[in-house]
C-alpha positions in Angstrom: 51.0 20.3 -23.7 49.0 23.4 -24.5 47.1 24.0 -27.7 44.8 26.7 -28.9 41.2 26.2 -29.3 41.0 26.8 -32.3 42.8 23.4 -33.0 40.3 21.4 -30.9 37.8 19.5 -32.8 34.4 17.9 -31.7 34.2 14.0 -30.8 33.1 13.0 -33.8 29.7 10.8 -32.2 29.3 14.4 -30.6 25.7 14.8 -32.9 24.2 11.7 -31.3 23.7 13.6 -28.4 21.6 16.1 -29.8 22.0 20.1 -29.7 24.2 21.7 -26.7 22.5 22.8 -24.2 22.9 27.0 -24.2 21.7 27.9 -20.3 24.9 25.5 -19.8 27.3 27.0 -22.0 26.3 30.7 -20.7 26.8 29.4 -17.2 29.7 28.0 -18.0 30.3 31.3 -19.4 29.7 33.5 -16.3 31.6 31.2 -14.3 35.1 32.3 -16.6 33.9 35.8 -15.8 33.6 36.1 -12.1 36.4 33.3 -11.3 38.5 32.8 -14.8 37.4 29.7 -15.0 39.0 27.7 -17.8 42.5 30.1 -18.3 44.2 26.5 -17.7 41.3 24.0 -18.5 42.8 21.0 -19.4 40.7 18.5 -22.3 41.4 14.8 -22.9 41.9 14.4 -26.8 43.2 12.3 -29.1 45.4 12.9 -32.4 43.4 13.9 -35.5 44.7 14.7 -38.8 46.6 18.0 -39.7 48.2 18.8 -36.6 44.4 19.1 -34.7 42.9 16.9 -31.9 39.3 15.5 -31.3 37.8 16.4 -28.0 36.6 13.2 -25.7 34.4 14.7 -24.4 33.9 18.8 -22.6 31.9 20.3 -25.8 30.0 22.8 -23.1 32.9 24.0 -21.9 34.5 24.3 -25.3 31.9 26.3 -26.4 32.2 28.6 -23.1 35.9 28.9 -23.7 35.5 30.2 -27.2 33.0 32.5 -26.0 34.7 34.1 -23.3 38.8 33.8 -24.6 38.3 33.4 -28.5 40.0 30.4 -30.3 43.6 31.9 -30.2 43.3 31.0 -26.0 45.7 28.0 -25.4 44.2 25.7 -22.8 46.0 21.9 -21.6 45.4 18.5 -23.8 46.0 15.1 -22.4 46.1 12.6 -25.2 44.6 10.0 -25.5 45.4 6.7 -27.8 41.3 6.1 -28.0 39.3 4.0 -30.3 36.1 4.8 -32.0 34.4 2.7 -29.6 36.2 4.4 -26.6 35.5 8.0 -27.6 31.8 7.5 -28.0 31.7 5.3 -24.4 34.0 7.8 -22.6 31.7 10.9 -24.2 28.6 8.7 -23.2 30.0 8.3 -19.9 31.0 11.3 -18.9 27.6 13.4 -19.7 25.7 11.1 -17.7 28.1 11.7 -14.5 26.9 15.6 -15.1 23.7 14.9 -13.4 21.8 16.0 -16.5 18.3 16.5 -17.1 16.0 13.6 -17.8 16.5 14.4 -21.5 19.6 14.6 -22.0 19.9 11.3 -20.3 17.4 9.9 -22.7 19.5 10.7 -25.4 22.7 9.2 -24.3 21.1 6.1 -23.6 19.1 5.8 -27.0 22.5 7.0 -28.7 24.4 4.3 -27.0 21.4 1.3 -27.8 21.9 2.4 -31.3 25.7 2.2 -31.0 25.2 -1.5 -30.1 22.7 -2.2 -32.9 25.0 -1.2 -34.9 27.8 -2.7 -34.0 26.3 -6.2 -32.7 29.8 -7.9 -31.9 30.4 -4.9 -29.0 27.4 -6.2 -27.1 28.2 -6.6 -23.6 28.8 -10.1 -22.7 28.9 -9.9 -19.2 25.8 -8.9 -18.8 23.4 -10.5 -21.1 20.2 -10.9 -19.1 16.5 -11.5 -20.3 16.6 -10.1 -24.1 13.5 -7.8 -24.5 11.8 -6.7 -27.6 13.3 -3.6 -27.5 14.4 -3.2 -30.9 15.0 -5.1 -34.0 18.2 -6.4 -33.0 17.1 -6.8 -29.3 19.6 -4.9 -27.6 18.6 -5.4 -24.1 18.4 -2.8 -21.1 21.2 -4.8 -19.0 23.4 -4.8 -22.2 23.0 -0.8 -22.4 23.7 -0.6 -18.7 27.3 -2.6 -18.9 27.8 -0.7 -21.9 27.7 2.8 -20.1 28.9 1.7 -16.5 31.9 1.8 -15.4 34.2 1.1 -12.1 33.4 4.4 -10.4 29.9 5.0 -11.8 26.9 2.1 -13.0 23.9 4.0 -14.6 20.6 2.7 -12.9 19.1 -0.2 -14.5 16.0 1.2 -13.6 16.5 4.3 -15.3 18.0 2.8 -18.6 14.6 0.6 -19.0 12.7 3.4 -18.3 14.5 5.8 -21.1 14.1 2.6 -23.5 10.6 2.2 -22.7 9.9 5.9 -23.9 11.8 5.6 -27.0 10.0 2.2 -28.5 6.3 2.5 -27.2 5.4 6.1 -26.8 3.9 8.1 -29.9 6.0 10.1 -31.7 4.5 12.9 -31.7 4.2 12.5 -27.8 8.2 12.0 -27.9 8.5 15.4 -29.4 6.5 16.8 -26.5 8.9 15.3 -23.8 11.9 16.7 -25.3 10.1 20.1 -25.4 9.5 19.4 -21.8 5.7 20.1 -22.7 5.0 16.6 -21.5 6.6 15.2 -17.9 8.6 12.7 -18.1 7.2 10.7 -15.3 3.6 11.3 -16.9 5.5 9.9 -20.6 6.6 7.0 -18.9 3.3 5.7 -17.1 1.3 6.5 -21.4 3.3 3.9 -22.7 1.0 1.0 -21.3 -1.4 2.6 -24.1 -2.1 2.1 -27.1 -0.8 5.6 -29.8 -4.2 6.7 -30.1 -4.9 6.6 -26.3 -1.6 7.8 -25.3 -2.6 11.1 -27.2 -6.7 11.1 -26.2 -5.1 11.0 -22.4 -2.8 13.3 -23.0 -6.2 15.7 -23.6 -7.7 14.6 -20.9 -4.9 15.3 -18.6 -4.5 18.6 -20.0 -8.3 19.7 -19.6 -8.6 18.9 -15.9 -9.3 21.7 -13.5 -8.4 19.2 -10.8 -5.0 17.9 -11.3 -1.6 18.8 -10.8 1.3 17.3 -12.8 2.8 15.3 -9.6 -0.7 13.6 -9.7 -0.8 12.7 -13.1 1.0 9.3 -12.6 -1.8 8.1 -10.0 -4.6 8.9 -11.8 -3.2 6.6 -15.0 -3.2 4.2 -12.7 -7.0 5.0 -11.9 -8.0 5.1 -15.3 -5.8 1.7 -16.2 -8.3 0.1 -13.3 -11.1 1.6 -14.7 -14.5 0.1 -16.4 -14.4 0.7 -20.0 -17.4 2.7 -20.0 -15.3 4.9 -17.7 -12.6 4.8 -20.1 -14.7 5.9 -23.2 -16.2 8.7 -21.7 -12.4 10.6 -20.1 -11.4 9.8 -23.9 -14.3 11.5 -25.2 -14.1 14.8 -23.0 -17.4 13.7 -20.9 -15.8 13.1 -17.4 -13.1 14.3 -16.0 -9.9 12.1 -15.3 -9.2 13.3 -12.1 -12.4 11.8 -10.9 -12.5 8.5 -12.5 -11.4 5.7 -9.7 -12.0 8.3 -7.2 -13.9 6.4 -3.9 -15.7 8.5 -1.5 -13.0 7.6 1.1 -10.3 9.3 -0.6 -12.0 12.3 -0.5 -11.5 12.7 3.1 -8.3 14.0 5.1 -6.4 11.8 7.4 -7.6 14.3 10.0 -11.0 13.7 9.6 -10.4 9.6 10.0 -9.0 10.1 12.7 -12.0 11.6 14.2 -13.8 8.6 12.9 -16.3 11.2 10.6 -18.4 9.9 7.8 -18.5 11.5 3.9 -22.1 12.9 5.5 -20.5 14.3 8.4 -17.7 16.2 6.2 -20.1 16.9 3.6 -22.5 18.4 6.6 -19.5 20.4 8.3 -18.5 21.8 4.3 -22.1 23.0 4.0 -22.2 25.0 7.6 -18.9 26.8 6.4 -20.5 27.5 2.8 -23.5 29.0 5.0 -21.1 30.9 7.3 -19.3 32.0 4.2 -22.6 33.2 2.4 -23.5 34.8 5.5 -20.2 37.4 5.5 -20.1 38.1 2.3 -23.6 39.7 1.8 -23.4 41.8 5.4 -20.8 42.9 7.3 -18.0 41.9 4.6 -19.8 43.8 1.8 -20.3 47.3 3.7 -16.5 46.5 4.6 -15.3 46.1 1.7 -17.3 49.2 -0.1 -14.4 51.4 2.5 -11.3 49.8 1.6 -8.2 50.9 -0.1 -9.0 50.7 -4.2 -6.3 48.4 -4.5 -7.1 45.9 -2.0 -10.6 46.5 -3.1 -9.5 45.1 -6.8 -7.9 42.0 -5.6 -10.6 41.1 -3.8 -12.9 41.3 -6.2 -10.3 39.1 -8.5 -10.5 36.6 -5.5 -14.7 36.5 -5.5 -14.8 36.5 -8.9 -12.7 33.4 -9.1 -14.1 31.6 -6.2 -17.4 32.3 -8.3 -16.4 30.4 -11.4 -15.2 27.8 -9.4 -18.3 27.5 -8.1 -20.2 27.1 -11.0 -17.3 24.5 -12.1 -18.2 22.3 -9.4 -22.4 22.7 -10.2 -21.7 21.8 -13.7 -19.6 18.7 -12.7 -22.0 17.8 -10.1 -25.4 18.2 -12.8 -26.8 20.3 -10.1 -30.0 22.5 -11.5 -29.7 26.5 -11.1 -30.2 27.6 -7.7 -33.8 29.2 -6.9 -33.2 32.2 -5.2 -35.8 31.8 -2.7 -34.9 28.6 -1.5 -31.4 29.9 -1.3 -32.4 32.7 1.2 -34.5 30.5 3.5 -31.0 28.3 3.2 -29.0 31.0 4.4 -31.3 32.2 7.1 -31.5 28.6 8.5 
């Protein structure tokens, strides 16, 4: 049976899901350009009043439709005889089978714990598990799981207890930040062992470190977690930086050098012989070099130096060292 578009209706749990996603719907979009993808799309739908049908589920592709064929374009309906509770599991369902980001997830899986607080007597009973004080009406992460699974898919059990986790311990202000995806959600996940006001003071300190990357974030929580709690005052107060609380010397070191059975001193010694070789370039024959080269290539290595400069001075300031005297650099650098 064909219908036009302009006859299609959302699912009407559609909100709970949050916004639609626009890079998706303009993809979706492109696609109907280059292939004419969608001239016989077919939606899943059931009766609605005034001769129009609710969507099951499909909303990006709706959207993409309407954009590139306008809402007189007929497209295929297969109708269904769905309840309530089967169009918001079927919609549930089928966006997390879309390999979706890590927040759209989130919000299927918080939509569908609310679904069950609200309607206590669709709890899953096959499933019932440990309850866990997850929620006033403790709707537990097994009974979310049987909830959205299904014969040919079974959400991770792992990954529903992690999206609840988020959603009932982290700050709010914090939750905001992962849905902006200005806070990772691996990083969100490992805060929520914090109290609020931690969470957020961590959150700072992760931000101001010079030394960290965001895949490292999650093991240097873990540091801190093991840390003394004179470590932990000072990383909330801005007076160490994160990255280096927990740090033992050994970690420092590569694999490589292990394996050559090298101490700390013996790197440290080896660092300080390429620093000298280093010094040693740039104030002879790199400098006259350099004074000849193209402007261009000049620039960017003066961007380089000037970097590797500040970096420098980084690393004195983290390490308390005094200010260099000149004269006892020189005799350093002739040595």
């Amino acid at each position: 049976m064909k219908v036009k578009l302009k006859d299609l209706l959302p699912n009407p749990y559609r909100a709970e899901l949050g916004p639609l996603n626009d890079r998706q719907v303009h993809s979706i979009v492109e696609s109907c350009q280059m292939s004419c993808f969608g001239v016989d799309h077919q939606f899943d739908v059931r009766k609605a009043s005034g001769g129009k049908y609710e969507m099951v589920h499909g909303h990006h592709t709706y959207a993409a439709l309407v954009m590139a064929y306008g809402l007189e374009h007929e497209v295929n309906i297969a109708i269904k005889d769905y309840t309530d509770r089967q169009m918001f599991q079927e919609m549930c369902r089928e966006n997390l089978t879309k390999h979706n980001d890590a927040l759209t997830d989130k919000r299927i899986i918080i939509a569908a714990k609310k679904w069950l607080e609200r309607f206590p007597n669709e709890l899953a009973t096959s499933r019932q598990g440990k309850r866990t004080d997850l929620g006033e009406n403790h709707v537990s992460a097994e009974q979310v799981q049987s909830f959205l699974s299904r014969n040919r898919y079974t959400v991770s059990i792992e990954t529903v207890r992690k999206h609840l986790l988020i959603e009932t311990k982290l700050a709010p202000d914090l939750k905001a930040k992962v849905a902006e995806d200005a806070l990772p959600f691996k990083t969100a996940e490992k805060l929520c062992g914090f109290d609020h006001e931690e969470q957020r003071d961590l959150v700072k300190a992760l931000n101001s470190s010079p030394e960290l990357r965001v895949t490292d974030q999650g093991k240097v929580l873990r540091r801190y977690n093991d840390a003394s709690a004179g470590q932990k005052e000072a990383v909330r107060k801005g007076q160490v930086d994160i990255a280096a609380v927990g740090m033992v010397a050994d970690e420092t070191m590569s694999k490589k050098d292990k394996a050559r059975g090298l101490t700390l001193d013996d790197v440290l010694n080896d660092i300080s012989k390429d620093l000298n070789h280093a010094t040693i370039l740039l104030t002879d024959s790199l400098v006259d070099n350099i004074q000849h080269a193209s402007p261009d290539k000049r620039e960017r290595f003066e961007i380089m130096l000037g970097s590797f400069l500040n970096r420098l001075k980084e690393i004195r300031h983290r390490l308390g060292l005094q200010p260099v005297d000149q004269e006892v650099a020189r005799e350093a650098v002739v040595l």
